[in-house]
N, C-alpha and C positions, 0 to 999 in steps of 0.2 A: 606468667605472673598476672596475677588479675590490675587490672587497669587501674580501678575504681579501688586498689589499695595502695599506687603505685603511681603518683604523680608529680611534676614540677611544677612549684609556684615564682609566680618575679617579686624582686625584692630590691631594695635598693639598703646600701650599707649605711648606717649612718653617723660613723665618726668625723670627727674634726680632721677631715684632709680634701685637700682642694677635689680630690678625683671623683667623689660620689659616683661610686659603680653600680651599675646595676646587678642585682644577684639573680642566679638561678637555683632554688634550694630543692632536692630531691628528698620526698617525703615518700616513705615508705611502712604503709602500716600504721601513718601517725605521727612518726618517728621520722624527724632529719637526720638525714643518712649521709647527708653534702652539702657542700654548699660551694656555688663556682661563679667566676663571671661570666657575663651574659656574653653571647659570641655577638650576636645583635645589635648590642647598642656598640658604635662606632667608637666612643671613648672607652670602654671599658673592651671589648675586642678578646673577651673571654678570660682574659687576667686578672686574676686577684693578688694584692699585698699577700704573704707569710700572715698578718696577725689575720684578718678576716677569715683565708681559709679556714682557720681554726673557729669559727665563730660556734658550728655544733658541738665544739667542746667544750665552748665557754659556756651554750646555751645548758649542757648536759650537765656542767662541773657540780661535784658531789656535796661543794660548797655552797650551792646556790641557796640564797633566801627562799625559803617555799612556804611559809605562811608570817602573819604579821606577829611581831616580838615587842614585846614589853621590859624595858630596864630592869633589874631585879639585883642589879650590885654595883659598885662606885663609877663613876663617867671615867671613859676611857677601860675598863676593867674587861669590855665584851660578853658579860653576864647578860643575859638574858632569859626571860619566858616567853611560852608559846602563848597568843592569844588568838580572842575573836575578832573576823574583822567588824561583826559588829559591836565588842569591846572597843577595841582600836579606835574606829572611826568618831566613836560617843565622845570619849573620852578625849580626843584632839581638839574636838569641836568644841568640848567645853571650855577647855583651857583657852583658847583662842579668842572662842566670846568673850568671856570673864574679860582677856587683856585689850580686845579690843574696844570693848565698854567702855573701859576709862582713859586709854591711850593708843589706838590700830597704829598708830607708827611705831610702837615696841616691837611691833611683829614684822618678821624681817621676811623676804625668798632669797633661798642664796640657788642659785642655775647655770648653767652653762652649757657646752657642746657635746656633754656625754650621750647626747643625742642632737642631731642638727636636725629633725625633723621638725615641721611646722605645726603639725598635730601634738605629737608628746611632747614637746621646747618649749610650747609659747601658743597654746590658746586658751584653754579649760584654767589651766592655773593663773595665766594674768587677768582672766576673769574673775575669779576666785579673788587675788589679791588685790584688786582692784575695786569690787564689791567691799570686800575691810577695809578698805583705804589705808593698808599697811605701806611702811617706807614702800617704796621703789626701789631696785638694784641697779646699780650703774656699771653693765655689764661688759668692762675691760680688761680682762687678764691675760687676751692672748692679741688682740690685735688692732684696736679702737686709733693706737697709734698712728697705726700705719694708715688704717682708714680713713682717719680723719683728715690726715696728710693728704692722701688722695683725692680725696674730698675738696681739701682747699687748693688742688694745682687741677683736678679732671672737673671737680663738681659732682664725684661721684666714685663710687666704687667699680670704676670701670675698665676696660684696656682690652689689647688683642686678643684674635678667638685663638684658643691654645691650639687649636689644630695644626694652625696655618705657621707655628714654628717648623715641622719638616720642611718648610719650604726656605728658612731664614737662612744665611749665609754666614752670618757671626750672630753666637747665644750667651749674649750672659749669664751666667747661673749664680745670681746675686742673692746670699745669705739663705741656698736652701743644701739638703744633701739629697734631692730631690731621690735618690734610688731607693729609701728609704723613706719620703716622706710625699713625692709626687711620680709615683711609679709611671705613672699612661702619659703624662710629659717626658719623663725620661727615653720612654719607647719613641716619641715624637720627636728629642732632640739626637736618638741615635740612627735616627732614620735621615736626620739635617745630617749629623755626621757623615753617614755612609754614600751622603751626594754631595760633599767635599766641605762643610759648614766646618767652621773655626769655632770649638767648645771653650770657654775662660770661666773657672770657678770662682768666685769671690767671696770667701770665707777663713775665718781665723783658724779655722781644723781642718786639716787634712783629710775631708772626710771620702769614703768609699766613691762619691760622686765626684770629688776634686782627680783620685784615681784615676780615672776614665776621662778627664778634658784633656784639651791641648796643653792649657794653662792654670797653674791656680798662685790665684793673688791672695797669700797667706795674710793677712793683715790683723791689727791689732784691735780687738772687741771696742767699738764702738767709734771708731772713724773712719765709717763708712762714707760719711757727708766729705771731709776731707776730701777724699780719693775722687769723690763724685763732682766737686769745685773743681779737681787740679786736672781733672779730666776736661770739663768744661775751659781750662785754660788756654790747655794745648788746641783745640776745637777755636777757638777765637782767632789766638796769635799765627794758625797755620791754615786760617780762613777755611777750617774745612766744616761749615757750616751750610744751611738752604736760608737765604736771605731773605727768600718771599716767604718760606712758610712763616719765619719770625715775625716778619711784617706784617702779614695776615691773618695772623692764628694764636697770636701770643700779646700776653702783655706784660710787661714791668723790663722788657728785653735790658735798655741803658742800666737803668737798676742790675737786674743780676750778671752781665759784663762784665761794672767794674768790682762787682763781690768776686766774679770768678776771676778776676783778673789780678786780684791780691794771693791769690793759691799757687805757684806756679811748684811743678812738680819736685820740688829738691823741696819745698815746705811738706808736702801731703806725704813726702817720703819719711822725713821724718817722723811726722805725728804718726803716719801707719805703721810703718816699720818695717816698711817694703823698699827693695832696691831702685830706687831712681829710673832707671832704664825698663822697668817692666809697667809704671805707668804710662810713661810717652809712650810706649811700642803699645800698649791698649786703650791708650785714645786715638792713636795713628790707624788700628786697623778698626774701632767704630768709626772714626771719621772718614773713612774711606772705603768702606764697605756695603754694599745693598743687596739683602735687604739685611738692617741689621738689631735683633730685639735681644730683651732684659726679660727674662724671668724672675723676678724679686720675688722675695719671701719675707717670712713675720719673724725671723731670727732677728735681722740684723735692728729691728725695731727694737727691743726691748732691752734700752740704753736710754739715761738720761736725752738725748737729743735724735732719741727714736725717729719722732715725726719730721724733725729739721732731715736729716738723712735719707727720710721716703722724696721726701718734697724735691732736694737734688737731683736724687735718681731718676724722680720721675719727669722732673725739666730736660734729659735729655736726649730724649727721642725728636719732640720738636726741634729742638737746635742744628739733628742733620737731616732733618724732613724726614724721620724714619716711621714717620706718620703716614705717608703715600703708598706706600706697599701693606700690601696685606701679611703679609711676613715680617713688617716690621712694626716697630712699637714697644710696648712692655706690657706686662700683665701681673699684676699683685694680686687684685680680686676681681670677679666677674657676676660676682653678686647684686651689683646694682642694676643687673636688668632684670632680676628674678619679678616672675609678672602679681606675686601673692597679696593677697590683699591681709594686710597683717589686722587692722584695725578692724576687720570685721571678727579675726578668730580671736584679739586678744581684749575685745568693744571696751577702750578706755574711758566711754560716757559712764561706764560703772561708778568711777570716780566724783561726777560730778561738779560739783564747785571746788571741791577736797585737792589741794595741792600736797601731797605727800613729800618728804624728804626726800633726797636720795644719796643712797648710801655708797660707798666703793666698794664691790668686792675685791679689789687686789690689795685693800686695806683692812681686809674683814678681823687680821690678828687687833689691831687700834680698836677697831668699831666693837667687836664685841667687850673688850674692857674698857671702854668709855660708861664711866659712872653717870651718863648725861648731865643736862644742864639746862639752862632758859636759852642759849642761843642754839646751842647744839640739837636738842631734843630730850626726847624720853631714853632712859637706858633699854637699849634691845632685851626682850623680855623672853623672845622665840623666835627659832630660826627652823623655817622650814627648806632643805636643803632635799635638790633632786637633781638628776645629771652633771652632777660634779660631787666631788671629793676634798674639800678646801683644806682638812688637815694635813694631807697629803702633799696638794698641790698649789697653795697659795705662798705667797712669800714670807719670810721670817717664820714659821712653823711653829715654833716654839711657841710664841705668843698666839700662833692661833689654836693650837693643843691646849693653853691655858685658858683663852676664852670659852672653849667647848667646852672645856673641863668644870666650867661654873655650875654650882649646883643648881644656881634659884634660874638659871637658863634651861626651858623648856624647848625640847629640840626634839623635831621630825624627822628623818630621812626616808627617800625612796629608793630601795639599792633593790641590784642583784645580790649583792656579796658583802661581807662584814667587814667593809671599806676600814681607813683611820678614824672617817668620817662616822662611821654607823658605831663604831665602837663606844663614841659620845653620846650615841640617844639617847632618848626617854620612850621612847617607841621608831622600830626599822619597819616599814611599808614593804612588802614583796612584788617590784614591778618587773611587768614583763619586759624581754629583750625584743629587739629588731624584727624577729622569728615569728614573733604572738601577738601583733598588735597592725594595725594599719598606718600609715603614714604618708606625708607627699614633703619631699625635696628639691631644696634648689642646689647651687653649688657655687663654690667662690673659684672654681679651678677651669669651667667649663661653661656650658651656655644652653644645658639639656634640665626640664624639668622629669622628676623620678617619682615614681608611685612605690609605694613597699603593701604588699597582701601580707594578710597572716599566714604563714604556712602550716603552723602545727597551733594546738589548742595550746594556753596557757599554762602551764608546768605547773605543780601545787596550786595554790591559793592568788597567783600571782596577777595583779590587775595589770592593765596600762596606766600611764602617769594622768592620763585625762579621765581615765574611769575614778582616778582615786581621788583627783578635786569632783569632780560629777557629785562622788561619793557625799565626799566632805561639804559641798554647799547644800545637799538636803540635808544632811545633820544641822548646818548653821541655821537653814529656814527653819528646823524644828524648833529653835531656839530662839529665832529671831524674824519674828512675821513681816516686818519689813524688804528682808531677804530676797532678793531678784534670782528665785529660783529659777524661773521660765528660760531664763539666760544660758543654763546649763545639762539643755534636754538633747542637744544635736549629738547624735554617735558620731566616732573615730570616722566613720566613711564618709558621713554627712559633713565633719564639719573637712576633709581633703577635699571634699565635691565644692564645698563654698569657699578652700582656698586661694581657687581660680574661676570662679564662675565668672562669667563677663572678661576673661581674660581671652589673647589668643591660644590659648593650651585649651586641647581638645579632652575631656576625662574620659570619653569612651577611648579615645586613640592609646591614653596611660592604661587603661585597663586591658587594652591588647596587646601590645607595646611593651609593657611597665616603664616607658619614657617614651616624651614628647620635646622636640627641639623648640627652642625660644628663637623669635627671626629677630636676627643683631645683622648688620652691617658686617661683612666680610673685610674691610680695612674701614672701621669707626670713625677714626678722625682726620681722614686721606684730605678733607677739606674744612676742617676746621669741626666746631659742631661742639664742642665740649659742652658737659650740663654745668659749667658755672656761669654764675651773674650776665659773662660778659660773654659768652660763648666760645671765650679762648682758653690758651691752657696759661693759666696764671703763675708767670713765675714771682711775681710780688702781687702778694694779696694780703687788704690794710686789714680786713679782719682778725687777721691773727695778731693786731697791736694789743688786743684786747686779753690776751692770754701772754700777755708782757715780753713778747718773745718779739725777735726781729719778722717782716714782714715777706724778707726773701728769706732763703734756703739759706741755714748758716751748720757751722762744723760748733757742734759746743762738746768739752769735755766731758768724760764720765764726771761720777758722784764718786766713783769710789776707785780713783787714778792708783796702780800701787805704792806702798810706801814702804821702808824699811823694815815698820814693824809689823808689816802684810804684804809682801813683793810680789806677790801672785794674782793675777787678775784669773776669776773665773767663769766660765761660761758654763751652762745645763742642758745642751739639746738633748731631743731624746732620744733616748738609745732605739737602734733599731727595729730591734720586734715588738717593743712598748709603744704605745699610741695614748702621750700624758699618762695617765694613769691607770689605763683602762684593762689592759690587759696583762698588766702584773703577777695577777694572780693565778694564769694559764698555764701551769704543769711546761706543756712544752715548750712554749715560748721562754718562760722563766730558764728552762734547761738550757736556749740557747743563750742567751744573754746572763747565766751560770751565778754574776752575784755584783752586787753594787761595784763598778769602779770609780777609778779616777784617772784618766790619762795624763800624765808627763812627758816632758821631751828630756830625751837624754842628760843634758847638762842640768837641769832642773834637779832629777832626780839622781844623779852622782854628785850634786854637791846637798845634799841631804842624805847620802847612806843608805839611797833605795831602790832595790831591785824590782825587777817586774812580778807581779804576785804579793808581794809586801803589804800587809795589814799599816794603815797609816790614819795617820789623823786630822781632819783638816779641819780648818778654825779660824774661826775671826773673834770678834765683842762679842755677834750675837748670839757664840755656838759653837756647837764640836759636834763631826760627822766622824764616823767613825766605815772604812772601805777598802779597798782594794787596790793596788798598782797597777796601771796599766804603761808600761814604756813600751808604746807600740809605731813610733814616729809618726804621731796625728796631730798630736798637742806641739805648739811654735815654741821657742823660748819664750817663760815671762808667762807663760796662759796655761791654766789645767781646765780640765775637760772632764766635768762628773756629770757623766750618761743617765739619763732619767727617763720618768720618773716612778722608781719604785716605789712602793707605801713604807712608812716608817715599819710600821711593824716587823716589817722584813731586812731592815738594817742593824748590824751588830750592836748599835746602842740604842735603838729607837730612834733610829734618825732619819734624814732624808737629806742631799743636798739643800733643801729650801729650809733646812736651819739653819745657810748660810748667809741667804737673800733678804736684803731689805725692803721696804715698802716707802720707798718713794718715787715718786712718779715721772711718767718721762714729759717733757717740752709740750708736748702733743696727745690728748684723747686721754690723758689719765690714768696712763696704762701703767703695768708694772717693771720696772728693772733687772729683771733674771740674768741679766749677760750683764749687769754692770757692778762686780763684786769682788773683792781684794779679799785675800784668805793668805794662809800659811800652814805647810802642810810638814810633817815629821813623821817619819817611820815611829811604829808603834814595835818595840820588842817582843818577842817572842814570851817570854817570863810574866807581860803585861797585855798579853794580845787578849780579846774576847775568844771567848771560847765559841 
């Protein structure tokens, strides 16, 4: 085979999951022919997730956007025509001036992780919106909670280096299904296994990863904090604490004692709904185990008292010095050593003197039907949406299907694929995938910077998301001589090159490589060192007075506790070959994961009349989903389990679980509530089923 037709390029993946593997894509011809992970880079160890391998299918799918579309029949309807992109791009620019003439805070970015790259994410375009002085997005829908929580106990988004779990001896695996959602952890905590390490799951689903622990502490959606006081209690009263690390390394200690000291376990038993005897016996073997660490995840966050719940959990690695080993600690994110210089790719001096709004997107259903006001603002007049899907995946749905759905709302998307989302345009932008474009990543799961090449040329008509603001702010200079064009000349590789320059990440080394390690400390806070105010790990911090909440780690109930006329609390993780929403639309994946359910537990669904397979209906105030039975003994008594996140379109009634979910926010970071939701669920008759 000729060489010179016949190559591998490196790539790095870029969804929302802590592992950011490096890829190795075979191009053949032109054509990717594969796609693998890298045998080289240490974390990724040649393994790919089920969804990724698929990624030249996704890239290939018959469905893909391949030139830019113009609306031509009602929002929502998916009508469309083919146009130019030099149509397209005229014509956005115009609409854009126009509103930003008289009001740039009408004009909205709605963004997110449908790519975590620092190039396509977050530079060309916060340039772009920042040059308009359009709102700002206050970008919380998956995990600002738990960050910020961290934030206010570490001083950061910081914790142990994932590796050094094979060496741990007890692993919590607190609120993830990690086999499905942190694959190269998984492989790291069966390798702690297989050298005698004690696995305990802590999750209200029995999921595939609870399968495979020693232990799983079934508990009930969103008293997590609970559990993590009553755990702190027995640690007190059974002195199995490090004295000096407290004394050295912490602060508010008397303060959170006697909080924890009010939890004892026959309380935390209650409110979780766990049996008495299996938290003493799992604070008994944290308290007496070395080395011993917590893998937390962004599940258990998204609850009324999200943040209070991080904040617990993450108070207790200090308390038995499991800070001293390097196998011991916790680890949520590991994002805050990433070395990027954000402010150079996203230069927020565009702005000005201009203090912008900033809007919620986990409140985007409210924000887009907010008629504005003199306090509030200008009513959003355009929404330009790129790496995410909010129809799909934001909360309450319904209301956000009706805000897209506004006619006098001028709406852009950048899709592969004729998302919920794209279906509302007024013009779909054809952006390219992972495959076609350059990129540089960090990662919240690991501690390796990642380069992505393009391996194959653009498919159709298809830009990258920085070519296509590039695009659009020469259109705006042509319209507006003011316009800081010069701002948006650096290419996709120029601007990866500039978002480490001056850092220790070497760019030649990423380009031989396609990853370069970041140097972290092999046990971070073995001697104290935290990046807060005081350099310890805060377990009372006054700041959070300010956000009306108590100052130490507290248990606060859901929003939405069940009640008679809703006895079901429900949670939405994602199903496992789905990644949010991203790969829904994948032929094979879709064939695994066969069709929207809903898990039940036995007694749940025999005192409702329903078998497993059963068309049903579930429903609260804000909505009716319309799914499938699953009694497969994952779901506890009291909690269903509807697997996401599919696109409406693809549900029997146009629905999605998140026409179940509300939009209120948790204690901490503004985030949204997906796990804190009461419904009611009824088998749907055969005579009345959708067809």
């Amino acid at each position: 085979m000729n060489a010179a037709l016949h190559r591998t390029v490196l790539g790095a993946c870029p969804h929302d999951c802590p592992d950011t593997c490096s890829l190795v894509t075979t191009v053949v011809d032109g054509i990717a022919t594969r796609v693998q992970g890298n045998p080289d880079h240490p974390m990724t160890g040649g393994v790919l997730c089920t969804k990724v391998s698929k990624y030249a299918e996704r890239t290939y799918h018959p469905e893909r956007v391949l030139t830019p579309l113009r609306r031509s029949g009602p929002k929502g309807s998916g009508q469309f025509t083919p146009v130019s992109w030099d149509e397209a791009l005229r014509d956005i620019a115009q609409r854009l001036h126009s509103i930003a003439q008289q009001q740039p805070e009408a004009i909205l970015p709605y963004s997110y992780a449908g790519t975590m790259g620092m190039v396509q994410g977050e530079s060309m375009d916060r340039r772009f919106f920042h040059q308009l002085g359009a709102s700002l997005l206050d970008r919380t829908i998956c995990a600002s909670a738990g960050s910020e929580a961290l934030a206010a106990t570490y001083g950061g988004k910081l914790g142990m280096r994932v590796e050094f779990f094979a060496e741990s001896r007890l692993i919590l695996i607190w609120g993830s299904n990690s086999i499905s959602s942190n694959l190269h952890f998984w492989r790291l905590a069966q390798e702690a296994k297989r050298n005698g390490a004690r696995l305990v799951c802590i999750d209200p689903r029995k999921s595939e990863t609870a399968d495979k622990c020693h232990e799983h502490l079934q508990l009930l959606p969103g008293t997590d904090a609970a559990l993590a006081l009553a755990l702190m209690h027995e640690l007190i009263v059974h002195n199995w604490l490090d004295h000096d690390y407290i004394a050295q390394h912490t602060l508010g200690w008397e303060a959170l004692k006697a909080r924890a000291l009010q939890w004892p376990p026959e309380r935390a038993a209650q409110v979780c709904g766990l049996p008495v005897e299996q938290i003493i016996q799992l604070a008994r073997d944290y308290g007496t185990t070395q080395a011993a660490a917590i893998r937390l995840n962004y599940g258990m966050q998204r609850v009324r008292g999200g943040g209070n719940a991080v904040r617990a959990i993450a108070c207790l690695p200090a308390l038995v010095g499991a800070w001293r080993q390097r196998a011991g600690g916790l680890l949520l994110s590991s994002s805050g050593v990433s070395p990027f210089n954000r402010a150079a790719l996203q230069m927020p001096q565009l702005l000005g003197t201009r203090r912008p709004r900033l809007l919620n997107m986990s409140t985007i259903g409210d924000v887009l039907l907010h008629p504005g006001d003199a306090q509030w603002g200008p009513q959003v007049q355009a929404v330009v949406v790129y790496n995410s899907n909010p129809v799909a995946v934001a909360p309450e749905s319904a209301k956000v299907a009706a805000g897209f759905a506004r006619e006098d709302l001028f709406t852009v998307v950048l899709e592969h694929f004729m998302t919920d989302t794209a279906d509302h345009a007024d013009y779909v932008l054809p952006a390219t995938t992972q495959l076609e474009h350059w990129d540089i990543h960090g990662s919240y799961g690991h501690t390796d910077v990642l380069l992505n090449r393009p391996a194959i040329a653009p498919q159709g008509q298809a830009r990258s998301n920085a070519q296509i603001f590039r695009d659009l702010a020469a259109q705006m200079a042509l319209l507006q001589p003011a316009y800081a064009a010069a701002h948006f000349q650096a290419t996709d590789e120029e601007l990866c090159r500039s978002s480490v320059a001056n850092t220790a990440i070497d760019f030649d080394a990423l380009l031989h490589h396609g990853f370069a390690h970041i140097p972290v400390k092999e046990a971070p806070f073995a001697h104290g060192g935290f990046a807060t105010p005081s350099g310890k790990c805060e377990f009372d911090n006054p700041q959070l007075a300010r956000l009306g909440i108590s100052t130490l780690p507290d248990y606060l109930p859901n929003y939405e506790p069940p009640t008679a006329k809703f006895p079901l609390a429900m949670i939405s993780p994602p199903a496992r070959n789905f990644l949010n929403s991203t790969f829904a639309n994948v032929a094979s994946l879709q064939r695994m994961e066969q069709r929207p359910l809903l898990e039940l537990h036995p007694d749940d669904a025999a005192a409702r009349g329903i078998a497993d397979g059963d068309v049903l209906r579930v429903f609260n105030d804000r909505g009716m989903h319309v799914c499938h039975a699953a009694v497969n003994g994952r779901a506890r008594p009291g909690v269903v389990v509807g697997l996401g996140i599919w696109w409406r379109k693809h549900g029997a009634n146009g629905t999605n679980v998140n026409e179940l979910t509300h939009q209120q926010l948790t204690d901490i970071g503004r985030a949204p509530c997906f796990y804190d939701c009461a419904v009611q669920v009824e088998r749907i008759t055969p005579a009345t089923a959708p067809a």
